[in-house]
C-alpha positions in Angstrom: -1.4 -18.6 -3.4 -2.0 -16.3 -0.5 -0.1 -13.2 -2.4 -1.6 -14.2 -5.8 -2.7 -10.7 -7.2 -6.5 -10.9 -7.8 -7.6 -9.6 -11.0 -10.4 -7.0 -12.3 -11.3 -5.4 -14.3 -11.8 -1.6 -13.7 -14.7 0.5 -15.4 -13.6 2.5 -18.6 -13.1 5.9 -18.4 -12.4 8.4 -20.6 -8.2 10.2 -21.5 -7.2 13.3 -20.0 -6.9 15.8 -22.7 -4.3 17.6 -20.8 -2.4 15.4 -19.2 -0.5 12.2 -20.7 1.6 9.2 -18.9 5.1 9.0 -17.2 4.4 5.4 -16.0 2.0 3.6 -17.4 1.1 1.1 -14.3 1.2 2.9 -11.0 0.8 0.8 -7.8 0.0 1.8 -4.8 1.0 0.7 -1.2 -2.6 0.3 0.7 -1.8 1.6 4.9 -0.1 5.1 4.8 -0.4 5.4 1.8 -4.3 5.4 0.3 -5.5 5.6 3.7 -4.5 6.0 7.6 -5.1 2.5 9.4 -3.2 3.6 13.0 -6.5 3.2 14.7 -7.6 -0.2 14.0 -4.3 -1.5 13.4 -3.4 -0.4 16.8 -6.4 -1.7 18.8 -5.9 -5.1 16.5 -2.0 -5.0 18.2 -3.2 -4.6 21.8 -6.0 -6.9 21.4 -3.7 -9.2 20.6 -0.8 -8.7 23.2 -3.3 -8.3 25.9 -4.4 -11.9 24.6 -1.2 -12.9 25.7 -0.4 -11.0 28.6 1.9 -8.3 27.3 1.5 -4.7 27.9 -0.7 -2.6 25.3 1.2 0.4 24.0 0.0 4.1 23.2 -1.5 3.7 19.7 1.3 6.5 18.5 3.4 4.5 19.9 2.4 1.7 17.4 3.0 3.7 14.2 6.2 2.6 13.2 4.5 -1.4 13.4 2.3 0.1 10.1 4.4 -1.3 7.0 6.3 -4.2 7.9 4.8 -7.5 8.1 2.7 -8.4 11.1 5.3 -11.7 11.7 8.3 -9.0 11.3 6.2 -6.4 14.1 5.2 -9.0 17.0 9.0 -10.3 17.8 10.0 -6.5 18.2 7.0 -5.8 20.6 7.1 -9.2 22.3 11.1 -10.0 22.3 10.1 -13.6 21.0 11.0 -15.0 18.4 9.1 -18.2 18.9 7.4 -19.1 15.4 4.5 -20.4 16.6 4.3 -18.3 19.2 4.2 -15.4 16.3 1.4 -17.4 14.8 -0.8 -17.4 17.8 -0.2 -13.4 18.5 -1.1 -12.9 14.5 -4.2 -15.1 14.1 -5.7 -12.8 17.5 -4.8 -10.0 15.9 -6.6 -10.8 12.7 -10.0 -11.8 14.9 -10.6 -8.4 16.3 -8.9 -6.7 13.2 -11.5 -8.6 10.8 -14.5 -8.1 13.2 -13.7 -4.1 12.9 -10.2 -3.2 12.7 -10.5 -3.0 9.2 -13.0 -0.2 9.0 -10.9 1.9 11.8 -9.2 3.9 8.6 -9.6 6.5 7.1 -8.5 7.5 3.5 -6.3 10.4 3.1 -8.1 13.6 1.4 -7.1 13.7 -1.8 -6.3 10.3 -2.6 -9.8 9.7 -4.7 -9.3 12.4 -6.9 -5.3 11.7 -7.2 -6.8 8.0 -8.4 -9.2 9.0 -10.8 -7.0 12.0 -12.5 -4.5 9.0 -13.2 -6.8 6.8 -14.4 -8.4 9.5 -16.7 -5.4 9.9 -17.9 -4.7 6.2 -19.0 -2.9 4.8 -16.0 -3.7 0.9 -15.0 -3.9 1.3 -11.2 -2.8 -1.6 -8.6 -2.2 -1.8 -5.0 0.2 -4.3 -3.1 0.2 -4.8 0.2 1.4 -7.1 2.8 -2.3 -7.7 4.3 -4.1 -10.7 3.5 -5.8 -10.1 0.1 -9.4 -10.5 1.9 -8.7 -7.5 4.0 -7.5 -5.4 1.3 -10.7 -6.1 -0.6 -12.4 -5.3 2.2 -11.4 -2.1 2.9 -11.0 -0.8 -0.8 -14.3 -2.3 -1.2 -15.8 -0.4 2.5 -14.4 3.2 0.8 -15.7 2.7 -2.8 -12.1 2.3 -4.2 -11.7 -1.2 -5.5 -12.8 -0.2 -8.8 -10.0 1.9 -9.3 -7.4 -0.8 -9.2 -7.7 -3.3 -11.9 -5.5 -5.7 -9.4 -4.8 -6.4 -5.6 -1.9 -8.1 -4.2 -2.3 -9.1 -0.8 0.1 -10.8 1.4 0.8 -12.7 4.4 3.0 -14.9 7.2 6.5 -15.5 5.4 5.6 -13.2 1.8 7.9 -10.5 1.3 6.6 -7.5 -0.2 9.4 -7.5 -2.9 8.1 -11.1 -3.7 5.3 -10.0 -4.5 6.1 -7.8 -7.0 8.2 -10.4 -8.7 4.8 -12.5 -8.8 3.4 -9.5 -10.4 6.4 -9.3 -12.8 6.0 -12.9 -13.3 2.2 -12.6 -14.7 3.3 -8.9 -16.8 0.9 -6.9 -14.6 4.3 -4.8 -13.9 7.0 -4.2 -15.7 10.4 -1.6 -15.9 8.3 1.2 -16.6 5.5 0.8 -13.7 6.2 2.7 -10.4 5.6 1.3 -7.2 3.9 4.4 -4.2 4.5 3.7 -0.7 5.0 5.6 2.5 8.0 3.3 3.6 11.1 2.3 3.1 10.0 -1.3 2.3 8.0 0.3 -0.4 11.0 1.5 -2.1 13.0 -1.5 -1.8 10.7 -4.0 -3.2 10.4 -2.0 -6.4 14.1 -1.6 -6.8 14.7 -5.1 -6.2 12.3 -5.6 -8.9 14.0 -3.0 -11.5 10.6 -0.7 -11.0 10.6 3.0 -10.3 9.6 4.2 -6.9 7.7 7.2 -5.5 7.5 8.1 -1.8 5.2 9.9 0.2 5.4 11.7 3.4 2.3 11.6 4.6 2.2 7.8 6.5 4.5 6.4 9.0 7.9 6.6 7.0 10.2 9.8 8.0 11.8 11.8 5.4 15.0 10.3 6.5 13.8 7.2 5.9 12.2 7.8 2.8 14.9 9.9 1.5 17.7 7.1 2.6 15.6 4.2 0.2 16.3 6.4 -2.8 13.0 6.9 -4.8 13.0 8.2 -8.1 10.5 10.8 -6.8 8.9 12.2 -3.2 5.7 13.9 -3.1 4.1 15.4 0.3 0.6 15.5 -0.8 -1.6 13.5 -3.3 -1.6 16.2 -6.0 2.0 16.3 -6.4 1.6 11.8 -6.9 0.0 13.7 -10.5 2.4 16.2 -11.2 5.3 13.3 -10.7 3.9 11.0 -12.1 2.0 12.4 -15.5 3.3 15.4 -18.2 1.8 17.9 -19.7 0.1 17.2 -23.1 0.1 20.0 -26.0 -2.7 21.2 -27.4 -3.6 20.0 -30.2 -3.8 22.4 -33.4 -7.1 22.9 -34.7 -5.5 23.7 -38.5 
């Protein structure tokens, strides 16, 4: 299956001795949230529209098209809502995005060390996204973060993001005390329909408003405070 999470396993590393778990299995939305794709998702759009003969946009004016599915963003852009029309405007997107879209990204500062304090201190890491699993290899891969994540969910044409948590539920990966960290209101809606808590972050291409109006259990503006949420203190332990 094209959403099937792909598993393994991540290198061991040692507890934090001052910092213990909240949520035991964090996972992580991949665009605006680990990193900022605006640049080759953008380019990948207009490559794609030009194809086609539709006007290119301003690549701000693209940012609210990082998130949803690619099937959900061409009708808006295009006004049809031809299926295979849809089809034809994703598969040109995905040649120029898999050419070097992909590698037009950049990870947020930050995010490495958020990722490794977490994992130090006992968290199993995952990352869903609705991109095609090959691409989200690819690009955790390209910025020496796949083996951080002990699984990747990728998705595509017709997947829902909320379905595929509930494939991750299905195979225990996740369960009601995992977290789900996005930058959109999709984010937090496929881990409440899926009974899992939800963090949001301010720093991608969801607005407060939005973000706020989804409901997470916790918001954080910067990576740091994804560790503060999401871990407690641990006391020290007596010597005697």
């Amino acid at each position: 299956m094209s959403n099937e999470a792909r598993m393994q396993p991540a290198p061991a590393i040692g507890p934090s001795p001052g910092r213990g778990l909240a949520h035991p299995v964090v996972v992580f939305d991949l665009d605006g949230t680990l990193s900022n794709p605006l640049e080759g998702i953008g380019r990948s759009i207009n490559y794609a529209l030009a194809r086609y003969g539709y006007a290119e946009r301003p690549l701000e004016a693209l940012a609210g098209c990082i998130g949803p599915p690619l099937d959900e963003t061409f009708p808006l852009l295009t006004g049809s809502n031809d299926s295979a029309h849809v089809r034809e405007l994703v598969t040109s997107y995905r040649e120029r995005y898999s050419d070097v879209g992909y590698a037009e990204n950049a990870v947020y500062e930050g995010i490495p060390a958020m990722l490794d304090i977490l994992r130090a201190s006992g968290a199993v890491l995952g990352v869903c996204t609705s991109k095609l699993p090959i691409f989200a290899e690819r690009i955790l891969s390209h910025f020496g973060l796949r083996e951080r994540f002990t699984f990747v969910s990728g998705g595509d044409i017709g997947v829902h993001k909320w379905q595929q948590l509930a494939t991750l539920r299905a195979h225990r990966r996740v369960d009601d005390d995992a977290v789900m960290v996005g930058d959109r209101a999709i984010d937090i809606g496929a881990a409440h329909r899926n009974g899992l808590h939800a963090c949001g972050v301010s720093w991608g291409f969801g607005s407060l408003d939005e973000l706020k109006s989804a409901g997470p259990r916790y918001l954080c503006t910067k990576p740091s405070e994804i560790i503060d949420r999401l871990t407690i203190p641990v006391a020290a332990r007596s010597d005697q």
